[in-house]
C-alpha positions as CSV (number, residue, x, y, z in Angstrom):
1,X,7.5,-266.4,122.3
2,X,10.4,-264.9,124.3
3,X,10.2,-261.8,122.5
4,X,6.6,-261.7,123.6
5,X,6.6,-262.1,127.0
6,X,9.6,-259.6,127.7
7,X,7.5,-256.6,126.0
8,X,4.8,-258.0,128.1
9,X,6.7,-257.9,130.9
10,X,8.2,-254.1,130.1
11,X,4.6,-252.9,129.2
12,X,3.3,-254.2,132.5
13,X,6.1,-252.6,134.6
14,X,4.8,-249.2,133.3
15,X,1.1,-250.0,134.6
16,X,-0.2,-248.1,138.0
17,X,2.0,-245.9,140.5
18,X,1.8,-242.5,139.9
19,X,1.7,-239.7,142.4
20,X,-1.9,-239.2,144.1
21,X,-2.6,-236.7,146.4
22,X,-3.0,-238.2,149.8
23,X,-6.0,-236.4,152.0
24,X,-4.6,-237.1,155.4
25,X,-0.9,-235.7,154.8
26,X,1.5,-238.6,154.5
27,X,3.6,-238.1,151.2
28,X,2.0,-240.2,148.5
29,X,3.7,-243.7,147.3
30,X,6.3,-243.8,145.2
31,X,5.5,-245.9,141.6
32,X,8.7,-247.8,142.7
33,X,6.7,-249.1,145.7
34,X,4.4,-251.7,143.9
35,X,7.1,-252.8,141.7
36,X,9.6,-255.0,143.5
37,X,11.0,-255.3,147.2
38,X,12.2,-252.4,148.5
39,X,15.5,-252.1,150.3
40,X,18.8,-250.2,150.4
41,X,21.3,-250.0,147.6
42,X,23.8,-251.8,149.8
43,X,22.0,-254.6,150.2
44,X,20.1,-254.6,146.5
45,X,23.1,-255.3,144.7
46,X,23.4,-258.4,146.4
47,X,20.2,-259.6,144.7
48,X,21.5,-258.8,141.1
49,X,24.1,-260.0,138.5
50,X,25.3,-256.6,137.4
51,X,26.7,-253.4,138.3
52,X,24.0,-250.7,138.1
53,X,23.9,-247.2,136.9
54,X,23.0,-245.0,140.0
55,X,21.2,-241.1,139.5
56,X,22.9,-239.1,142.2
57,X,19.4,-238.0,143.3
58,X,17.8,-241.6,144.0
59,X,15.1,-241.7,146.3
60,X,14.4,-245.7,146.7
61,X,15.2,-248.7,145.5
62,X,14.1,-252.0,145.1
63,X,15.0,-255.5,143.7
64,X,12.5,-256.6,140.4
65,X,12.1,-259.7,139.1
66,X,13.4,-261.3,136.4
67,X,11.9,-260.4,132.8
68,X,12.1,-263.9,132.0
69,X,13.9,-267.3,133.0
70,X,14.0,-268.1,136.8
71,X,14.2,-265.8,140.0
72,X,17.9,-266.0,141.0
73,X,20.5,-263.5,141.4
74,X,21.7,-263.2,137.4
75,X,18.4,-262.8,136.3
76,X,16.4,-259.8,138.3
77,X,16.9,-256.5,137.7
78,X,16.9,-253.1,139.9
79,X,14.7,-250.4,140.3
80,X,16.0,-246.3,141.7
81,X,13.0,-244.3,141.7
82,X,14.7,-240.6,141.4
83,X,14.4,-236.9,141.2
84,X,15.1,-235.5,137.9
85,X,14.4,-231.9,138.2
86,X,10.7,-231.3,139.4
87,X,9.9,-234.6,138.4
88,X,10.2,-238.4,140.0
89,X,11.6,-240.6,137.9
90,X,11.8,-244.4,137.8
91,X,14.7,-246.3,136.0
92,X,14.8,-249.9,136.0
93,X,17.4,-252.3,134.5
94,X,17.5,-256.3,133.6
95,X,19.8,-258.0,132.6
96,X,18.7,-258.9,128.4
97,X,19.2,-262.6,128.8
98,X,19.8,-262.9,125.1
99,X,16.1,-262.0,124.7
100,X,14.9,-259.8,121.2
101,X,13.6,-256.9,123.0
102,X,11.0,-255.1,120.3
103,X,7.8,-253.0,120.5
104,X,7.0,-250.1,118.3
105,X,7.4,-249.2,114.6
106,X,10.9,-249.4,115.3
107,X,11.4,-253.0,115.8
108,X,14.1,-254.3,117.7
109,X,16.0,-252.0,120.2
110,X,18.8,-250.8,119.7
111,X,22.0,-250.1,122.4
112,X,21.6,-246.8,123.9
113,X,18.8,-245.2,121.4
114,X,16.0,-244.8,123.7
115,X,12.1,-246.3,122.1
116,X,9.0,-245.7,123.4
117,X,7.1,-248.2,125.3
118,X,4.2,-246.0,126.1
119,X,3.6,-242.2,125.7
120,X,5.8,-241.2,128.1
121,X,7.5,-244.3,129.1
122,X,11.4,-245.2,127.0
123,X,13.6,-248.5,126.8
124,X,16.9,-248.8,125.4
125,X,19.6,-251.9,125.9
126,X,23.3,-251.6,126.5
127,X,26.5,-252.6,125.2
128,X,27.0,-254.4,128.3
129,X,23.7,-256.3,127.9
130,X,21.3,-254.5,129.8
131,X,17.6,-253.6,129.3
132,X,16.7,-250.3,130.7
133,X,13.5,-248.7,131.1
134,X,12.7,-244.9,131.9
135,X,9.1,-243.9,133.1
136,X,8.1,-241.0,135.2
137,X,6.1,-241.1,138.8
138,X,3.7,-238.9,137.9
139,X,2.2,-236.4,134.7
140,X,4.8,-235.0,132.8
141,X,5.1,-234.4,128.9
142,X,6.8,-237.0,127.0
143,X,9.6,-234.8,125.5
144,X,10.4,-234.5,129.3
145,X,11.2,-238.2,129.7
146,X,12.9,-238.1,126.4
147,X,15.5,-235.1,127.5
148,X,16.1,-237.1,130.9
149,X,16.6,-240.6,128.8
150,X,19.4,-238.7,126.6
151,X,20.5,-237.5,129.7
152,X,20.9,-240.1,131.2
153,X,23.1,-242.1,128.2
154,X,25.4,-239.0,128.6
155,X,26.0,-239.3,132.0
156,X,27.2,-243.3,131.9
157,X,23.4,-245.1,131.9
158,X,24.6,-246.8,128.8
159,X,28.2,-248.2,130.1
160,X,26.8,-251.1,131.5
């Protein structure tokens, strides 16, 4: 049952956002915007248990609740919408919780070898016990998230 309602909770993180062209000018929302509370970093990582990985070209962040168990500071996770090249991207990260974290034909994840979730949305877990998700704001071809998720583990995403 626990492994259950994690992928349900990971599939349903990857639902809406999206860019949209706005008809009055404003700049449309970012996908992190409907996905937890927004604030600055600063004061984010007061509402988590963990040390985040941080893209140099973060845009926004907000605090996400919990995959499972209660809402409290060791259980939520992060969200830093970013640019990745011509492309927004949003990566998220939970602590696991000692939850089974599977979907696909792949089974259970494994640390730092990126699965898809969706077409063009990847998960992978840490040593350090993490869950992280990948998933861009906007159209972009798969093998694009894929490149930036391997990018991503090379640059320190998987230390945590």
């Amino acid at each position: 049952m626990r492994r259950f309602l994690i992928v349900a909770a990971i599939a349903l993180s990857a639902c809406g956002g999206g860019k949209h062209a706005a008809s009055d000018g404003t700049p449309p929302p970012l996908l992190i915007d409907g996905r937890g509370t927004a604030m600055p970093l600063e004061q984010a990582v007061t509402h988590i248990g963990f040390r985040p990985y941080v893209p140099a070209q973060a845009l926004a962040f907000a605090v996400l609740p919990p995959l499972g168990d209660l809402d409290t500071n060791a259980h939520r996770g992060i969200g830093i919408e970013y640019q990745a090249g011509p492309n927004a991207m949003l990566l998220s990260e939970w602590p696991k919780q000692g939850f089974s974290i599977a979907f696909g034909h792949s089974g259970i994840l494994g640390d730092c070898k990126p699965e898809h979730y969706s077409t063009t949305s990847v998960a992978w877990t840490t040593p350090g016990n993490l869950v992280m998700t990948l998933q861009p704001d906007g159209p972009v071809n798969a093998s694009e998230v894929d490149r930036e998720a391997q990018r991503l583990i090379r640059a320190g995403a998987c230390r945590r």
